[in-house]
NUKOL-139269 format. One record per residue (C-alpha): residue in one letter; x, y, z. Coordinates in Angstrom, 2 decimals. Layout:
BEGIN
> a; X; Y; Z
...
This chain:
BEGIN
> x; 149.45; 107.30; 24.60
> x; 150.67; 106.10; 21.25
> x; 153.59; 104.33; 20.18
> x; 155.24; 108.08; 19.04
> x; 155.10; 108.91; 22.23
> x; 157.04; 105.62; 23.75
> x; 159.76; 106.48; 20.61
> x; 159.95; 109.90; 22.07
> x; 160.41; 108.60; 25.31
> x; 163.26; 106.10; 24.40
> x; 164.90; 108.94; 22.77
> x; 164.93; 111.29; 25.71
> x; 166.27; 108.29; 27.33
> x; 168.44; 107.33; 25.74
> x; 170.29; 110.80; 25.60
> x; 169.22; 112.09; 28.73
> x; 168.13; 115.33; 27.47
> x; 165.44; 117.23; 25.56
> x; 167.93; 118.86; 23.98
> x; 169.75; 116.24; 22.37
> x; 166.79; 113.93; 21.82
> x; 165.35; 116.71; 20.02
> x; 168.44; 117.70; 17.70
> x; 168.75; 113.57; 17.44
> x; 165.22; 112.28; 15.86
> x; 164.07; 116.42; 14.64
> x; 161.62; 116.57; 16.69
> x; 160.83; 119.63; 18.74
> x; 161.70; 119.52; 22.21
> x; 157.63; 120.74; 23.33
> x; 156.63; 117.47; 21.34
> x; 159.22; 115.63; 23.13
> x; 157.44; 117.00; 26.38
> x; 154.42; 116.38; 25.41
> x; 154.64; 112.43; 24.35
> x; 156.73; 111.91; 28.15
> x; 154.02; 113.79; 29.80
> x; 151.26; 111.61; 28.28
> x; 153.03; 108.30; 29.28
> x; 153.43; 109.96; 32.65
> x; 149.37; 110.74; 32.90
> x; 148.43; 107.70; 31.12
> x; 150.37; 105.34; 33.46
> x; 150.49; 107.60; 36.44
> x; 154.41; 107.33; 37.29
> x; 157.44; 110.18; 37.23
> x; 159.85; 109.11; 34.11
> x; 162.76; 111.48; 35.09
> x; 164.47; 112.80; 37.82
> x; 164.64; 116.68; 36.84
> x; 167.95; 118.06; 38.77
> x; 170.48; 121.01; 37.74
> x; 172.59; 118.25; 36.66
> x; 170.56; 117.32; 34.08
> x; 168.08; 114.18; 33.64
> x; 168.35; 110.49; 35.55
> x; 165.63; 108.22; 34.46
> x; 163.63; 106.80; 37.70
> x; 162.75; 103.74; 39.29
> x; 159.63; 103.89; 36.42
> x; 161.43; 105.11; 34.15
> x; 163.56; 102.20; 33.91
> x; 161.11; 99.65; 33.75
> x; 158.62; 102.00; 31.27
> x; 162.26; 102.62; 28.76
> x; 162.93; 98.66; 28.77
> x; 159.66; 97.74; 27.97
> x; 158.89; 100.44; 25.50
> x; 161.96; 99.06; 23.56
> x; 160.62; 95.89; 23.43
> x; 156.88; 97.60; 22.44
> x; 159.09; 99.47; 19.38
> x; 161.03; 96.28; 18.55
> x; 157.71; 94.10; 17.99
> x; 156.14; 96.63; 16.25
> x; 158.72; 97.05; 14.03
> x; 159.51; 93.98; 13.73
> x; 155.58; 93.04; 12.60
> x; 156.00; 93.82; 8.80
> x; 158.89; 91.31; 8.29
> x; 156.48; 88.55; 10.36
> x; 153.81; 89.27; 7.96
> x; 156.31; 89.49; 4.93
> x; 157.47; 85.80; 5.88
> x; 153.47; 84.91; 6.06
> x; 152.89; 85.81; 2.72
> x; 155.40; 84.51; 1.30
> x; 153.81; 81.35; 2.40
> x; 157.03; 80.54; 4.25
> x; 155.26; 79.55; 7.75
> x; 152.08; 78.57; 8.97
> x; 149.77; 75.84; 9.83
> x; 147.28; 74.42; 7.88
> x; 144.76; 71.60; 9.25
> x; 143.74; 69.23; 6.19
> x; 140.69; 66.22; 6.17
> x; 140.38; 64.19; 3.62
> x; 138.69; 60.16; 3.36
> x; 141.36; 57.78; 3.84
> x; 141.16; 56.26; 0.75
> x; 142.20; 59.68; -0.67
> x; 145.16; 60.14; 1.93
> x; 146.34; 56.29; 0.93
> x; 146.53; 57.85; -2.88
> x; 147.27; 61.10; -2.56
> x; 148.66; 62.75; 0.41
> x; 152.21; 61.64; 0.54
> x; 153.01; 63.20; -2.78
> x; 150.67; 66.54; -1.61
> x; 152.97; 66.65; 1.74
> x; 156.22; 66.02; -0.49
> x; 155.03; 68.66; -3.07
> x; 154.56; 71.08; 0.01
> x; 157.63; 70.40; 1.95
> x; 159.83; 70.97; -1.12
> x; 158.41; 74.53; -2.03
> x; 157.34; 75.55; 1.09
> x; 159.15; 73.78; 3.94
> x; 158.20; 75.36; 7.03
> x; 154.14; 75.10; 6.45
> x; 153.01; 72.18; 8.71
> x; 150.24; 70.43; 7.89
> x; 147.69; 68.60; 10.42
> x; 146.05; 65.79; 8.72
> x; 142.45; 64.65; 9.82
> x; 141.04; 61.27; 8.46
> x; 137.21; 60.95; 7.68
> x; 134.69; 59.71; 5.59
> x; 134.27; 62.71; 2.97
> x; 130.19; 63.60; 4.46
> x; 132.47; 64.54; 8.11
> x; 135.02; 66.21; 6.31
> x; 132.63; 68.84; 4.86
> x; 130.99; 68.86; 8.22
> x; 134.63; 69.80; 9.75
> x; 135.24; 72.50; 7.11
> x; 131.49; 73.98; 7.80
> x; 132.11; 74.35; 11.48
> x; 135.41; 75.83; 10.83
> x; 137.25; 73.02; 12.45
> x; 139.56; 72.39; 9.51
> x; 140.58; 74.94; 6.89
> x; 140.52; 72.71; 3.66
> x; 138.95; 69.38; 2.64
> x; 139.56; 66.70; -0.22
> x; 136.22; 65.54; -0.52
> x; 134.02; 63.29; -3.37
> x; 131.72; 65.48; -5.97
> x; 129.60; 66.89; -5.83
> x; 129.06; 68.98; -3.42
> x; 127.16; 71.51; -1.51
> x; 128.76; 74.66; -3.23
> x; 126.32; 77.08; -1.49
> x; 128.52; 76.46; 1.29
> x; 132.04; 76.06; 0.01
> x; 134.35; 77.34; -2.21
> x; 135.20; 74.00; -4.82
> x; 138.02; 73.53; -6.82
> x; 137.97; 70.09; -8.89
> x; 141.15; 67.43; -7.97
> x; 140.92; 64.94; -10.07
> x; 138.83; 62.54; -11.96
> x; 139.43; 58.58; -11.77
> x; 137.17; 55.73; -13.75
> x; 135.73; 53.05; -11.01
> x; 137.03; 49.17; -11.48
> x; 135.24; 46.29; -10.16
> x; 137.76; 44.31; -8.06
> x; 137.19; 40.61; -8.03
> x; 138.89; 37.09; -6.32
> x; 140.84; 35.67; -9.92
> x; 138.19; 32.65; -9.36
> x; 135.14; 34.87; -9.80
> x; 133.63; 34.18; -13.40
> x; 134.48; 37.77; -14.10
> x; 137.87; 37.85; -13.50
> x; 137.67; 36.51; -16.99
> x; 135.85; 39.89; -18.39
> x; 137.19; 42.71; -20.17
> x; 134.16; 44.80; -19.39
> x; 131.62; 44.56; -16.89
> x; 128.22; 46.88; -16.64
> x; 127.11; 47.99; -13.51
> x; 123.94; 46.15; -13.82
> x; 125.42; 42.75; -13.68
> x; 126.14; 42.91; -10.10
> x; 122.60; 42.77; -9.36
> x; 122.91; 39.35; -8.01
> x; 126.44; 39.64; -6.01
> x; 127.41; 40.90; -2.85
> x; 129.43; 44.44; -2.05
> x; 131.48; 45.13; 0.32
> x; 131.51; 49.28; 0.36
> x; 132.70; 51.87; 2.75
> x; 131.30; 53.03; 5.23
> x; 127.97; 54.85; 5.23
> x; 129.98; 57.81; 6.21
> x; 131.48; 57.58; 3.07
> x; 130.14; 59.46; 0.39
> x; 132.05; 56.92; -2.00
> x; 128.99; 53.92; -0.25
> x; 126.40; 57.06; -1.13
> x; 127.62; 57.25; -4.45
> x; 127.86; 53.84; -5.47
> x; 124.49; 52.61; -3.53
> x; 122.66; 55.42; -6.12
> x; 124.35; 54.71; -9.34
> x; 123.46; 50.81; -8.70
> x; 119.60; 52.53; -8.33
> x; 119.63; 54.16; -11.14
> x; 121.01; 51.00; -12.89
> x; 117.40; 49.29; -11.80
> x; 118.82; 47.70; -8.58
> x; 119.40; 47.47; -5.02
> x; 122.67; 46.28; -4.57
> x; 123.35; 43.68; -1.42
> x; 125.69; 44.81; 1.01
> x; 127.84; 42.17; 2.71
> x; 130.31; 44.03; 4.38
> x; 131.42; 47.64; 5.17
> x; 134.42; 48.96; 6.37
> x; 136.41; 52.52; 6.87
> x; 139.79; 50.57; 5.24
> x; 140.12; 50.52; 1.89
> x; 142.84; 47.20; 2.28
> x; 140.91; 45.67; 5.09
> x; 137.75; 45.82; 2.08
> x; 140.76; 44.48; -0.53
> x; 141.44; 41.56; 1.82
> x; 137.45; 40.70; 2.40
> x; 137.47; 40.66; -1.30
> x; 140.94; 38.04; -1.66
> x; 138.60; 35.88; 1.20
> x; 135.91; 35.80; -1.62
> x; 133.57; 37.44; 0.22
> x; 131.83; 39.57; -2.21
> x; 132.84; 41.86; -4.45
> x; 134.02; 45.64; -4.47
> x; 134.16; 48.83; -6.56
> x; 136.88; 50.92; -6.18
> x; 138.57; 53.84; -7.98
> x; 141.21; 52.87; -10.74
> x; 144.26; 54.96; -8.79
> x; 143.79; 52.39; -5.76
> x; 145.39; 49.20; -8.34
> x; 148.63; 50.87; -7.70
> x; 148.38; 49.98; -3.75
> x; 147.05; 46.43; -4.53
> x; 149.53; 43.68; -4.27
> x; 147.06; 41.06; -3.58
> x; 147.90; 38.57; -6.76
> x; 144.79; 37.01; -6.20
> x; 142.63; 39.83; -6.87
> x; 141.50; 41.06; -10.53
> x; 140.13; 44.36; -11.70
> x; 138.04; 44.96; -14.73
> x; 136.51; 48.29; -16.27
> x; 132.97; 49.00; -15.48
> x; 131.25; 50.57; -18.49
> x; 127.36; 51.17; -18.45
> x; 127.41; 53.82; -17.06
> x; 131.20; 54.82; -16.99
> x; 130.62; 55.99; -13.65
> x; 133.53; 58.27; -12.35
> x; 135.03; 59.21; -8.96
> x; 135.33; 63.17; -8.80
> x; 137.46; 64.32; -6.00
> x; 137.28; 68.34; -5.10
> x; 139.24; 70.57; -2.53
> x; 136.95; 72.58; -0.53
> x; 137.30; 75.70; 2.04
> x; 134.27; 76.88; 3.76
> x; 132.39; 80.28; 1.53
> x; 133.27; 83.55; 2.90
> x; 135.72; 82.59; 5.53
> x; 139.33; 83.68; 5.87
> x; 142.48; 82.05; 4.02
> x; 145.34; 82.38; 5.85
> x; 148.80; 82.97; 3.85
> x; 149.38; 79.78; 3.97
> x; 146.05; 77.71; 3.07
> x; 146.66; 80.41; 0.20
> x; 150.02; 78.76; -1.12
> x; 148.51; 75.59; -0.61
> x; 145.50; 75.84; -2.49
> x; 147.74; 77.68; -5.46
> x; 150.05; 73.98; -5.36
> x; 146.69; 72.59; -7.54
């Protein structure tokens, strides 16, 4: 039973004769019989009524014709569903990313993607960038923003963006009054750092290593404002991607350019290596 034999079926049906169904869609009345026999066999059920007055369709009949119609009509209708998919015009598309990165980034990416492609939704998921590959690994989410580098054995990677790290001080610190500041004069202060599910407190704990130090840890904390505040409470002392002075509104805090080493934050969207991209994770990924 194949779905030539259901559109040979609606069109004895619908004229109530071989005859006419054949001279209708040109096809030959024995193939007619043929595809109405097979539903008959295959489902086990009497389609017709077979009288000198010609054909009626039966109790099955009825029930097989209104729900091959419907069969036909989805079929049919398939190519125009997956027309609208690649066009990118629908879809869902489940997004992680640290929150820092959300805070910076994500209202513009989820203005960007309602304006060209308006009936994508997106489900965001907010985690430290370590979880966020985990997520994408185990298929959980389709895409990640995530901090280089990377395991790229495991995911596709296609570089974001690349922002210089400030040191953000209390204005009373004695290097609020600094134009530059090398990474190995914090030696003697305290940090307050994400999270150790951060890869942002991995990063900076081994660049202040392989400045000849380890660096004291006062505080850590998933929030990048609730870190901005510890700092305003002169509590210690914080590094922090440049693109984050645009959310500060603190007047009491200061930022100044860390040089030696000019140590950047590298941001990277990742999907997970040999896994499928739906139509539209596909328009997304083309917005960068």
């Amino acid at each position: 039973m194949e779905l030539k034999d259901f559109h040979a079926f609606i069109e004895v049906a619908n004229h109530l004769s071989f005859t006419k169904a054949a001279e209708h869609s040109y096809i030959s009345q024995p193939s007619l019989s043929k595809s109405v026999k097979k539903i008959e066999e295959k489902l086990n059920v009497v389609l017709f009524n077979r009288s000198t007055r010609g054909l009626r369709l039966t109790d099955a009949g009825n029930i097989v014709y209104e729900q091959g119609q419907q069969i036909v009509q989805l079929i049919s209708e398939l190519p125009i569903m997956l027309e609208g998919l690649a066009e990118g015009v629908s879809g869902d598309i489940k997004i992680g990313m640290p929150p820092l990165i959300g805070t910076l980034f994500f209202p513009q990416i989820a203005k960007n993607l309602s304006e060209n492609y308006p009936h994508i939704k997106i489900e965001l998921h907010e985690h430290g960038a370590r979880i966020v590959e985990e997520l994408v690994e185990k298929g959980q989410i389709d895409v990640g923003i995530v901090v280089l580098p990377t395991n790229t054995d495991l995911f596709n990677v296609q570089p974001f963006i690349s922002d210089k790290f400030f040191l953000f001080v209390h204005k009373d610190h004695p290097f609020a009054q600094l134009d530059s500041i090398a990474l190995s004069d914090l030696q003697d202060e305290s940090l307050i750092l994400f999270s150790k599910s951060f890869a942002l407190h991995r990063n900076i704990i081994s660049a202040c290593k392989d400045a000849g130090f380890n660096p004291t840890v006062s505080y850590e904390s998933s929030q990048w404002d609730l870190i901005i505040e510890l700092v305003a409470a002169k509590l210690g002392i914080t590094l922090l991607p440049q693109s984050i002075s645009t959310k500060v509104t603190n007047e009491n805090i200061v930022m100044i350019p860390l040089q030696k080493p000019d140590l950047l934050w590298k941001l990277g969207i990742v999907t997970k290596k040999n896994s499928y991209h739906s139509f539209a994770l596909k328009k997304f990924m083309q917005m960068f």
